[in-house]
C-alpha positions in Angstrom: 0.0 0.0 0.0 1.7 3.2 -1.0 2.5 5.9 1.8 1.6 9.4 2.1 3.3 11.9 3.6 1.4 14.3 6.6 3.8 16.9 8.3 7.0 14.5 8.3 4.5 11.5 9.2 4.1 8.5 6.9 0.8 7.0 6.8 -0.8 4.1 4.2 -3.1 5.4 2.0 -6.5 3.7 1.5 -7.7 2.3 -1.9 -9.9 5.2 -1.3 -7.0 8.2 -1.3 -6.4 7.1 -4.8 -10.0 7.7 -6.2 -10.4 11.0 -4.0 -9.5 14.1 -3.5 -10.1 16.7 -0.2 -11.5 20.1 -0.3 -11.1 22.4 1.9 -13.6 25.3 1.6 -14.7 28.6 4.1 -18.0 29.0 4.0 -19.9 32.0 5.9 -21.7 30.7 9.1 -24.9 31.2 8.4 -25.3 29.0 5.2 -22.8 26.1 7.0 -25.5 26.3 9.8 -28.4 26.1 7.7 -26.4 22.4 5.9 -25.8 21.8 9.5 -30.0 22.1 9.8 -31.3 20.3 5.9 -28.1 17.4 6.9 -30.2 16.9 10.1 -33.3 16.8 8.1 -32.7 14.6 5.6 -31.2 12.1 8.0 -34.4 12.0 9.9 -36.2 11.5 6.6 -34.6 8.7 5.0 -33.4 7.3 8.5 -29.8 6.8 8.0 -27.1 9.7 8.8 -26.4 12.0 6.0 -23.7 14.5 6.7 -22.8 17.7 5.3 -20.1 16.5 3.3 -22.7 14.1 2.0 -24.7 17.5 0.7 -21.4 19.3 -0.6 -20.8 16.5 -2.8 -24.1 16.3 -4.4 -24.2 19.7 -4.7 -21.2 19.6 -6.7 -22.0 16.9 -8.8 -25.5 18.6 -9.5 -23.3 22.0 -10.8 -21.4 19.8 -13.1 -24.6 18.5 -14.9 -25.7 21.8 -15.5 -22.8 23.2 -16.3 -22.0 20.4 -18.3 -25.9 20.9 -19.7 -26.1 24.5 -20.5 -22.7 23.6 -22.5 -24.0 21.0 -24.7 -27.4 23.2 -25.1 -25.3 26.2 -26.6 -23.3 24.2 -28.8 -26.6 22.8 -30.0 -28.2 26.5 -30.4 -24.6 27.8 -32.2 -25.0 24.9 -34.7 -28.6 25.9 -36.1 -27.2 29.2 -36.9 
């Protein structure tokens, strides 16, 4: 298992280091509260614990398909002219 270096520390990485990458974002207080509050919800919803890194991905992957969307729409549109 390959190594990873942390601050002079050598750790193994997990299968999963080598299909992931971390993020490290600031977000203002109110809107990581309000995540804090829909994680909560949506837990208590479907019944098993969803966290805020849960939401943060999907969110992300939902802004790829529309950007990805609104690409392939106005490549569309540019061809019929």
């Amino acid at each position: 298992m390959p190594l990873t270096n942390s601050k002079d520390k050598k750790y193994p990485k997990s299968p999963e280091d080598e299909n992931h990458k971390l993020l490290r974002v600031r977000v203002h207080k109110a809107i990581f509260a309000r995540m804090k509050e829909i994680a909560k919800e949506q837990s208590e919803h479907f019944g098993e614990h969803i966290s805020m890194s849960d939401i943060v991905r999907a969110s992300i992957g939902s802004f790829i398909q529309v950007h990805e969307t609104k690409k392939r729409i106005e490549e569309h549109l540019n061809e019929q002219k």
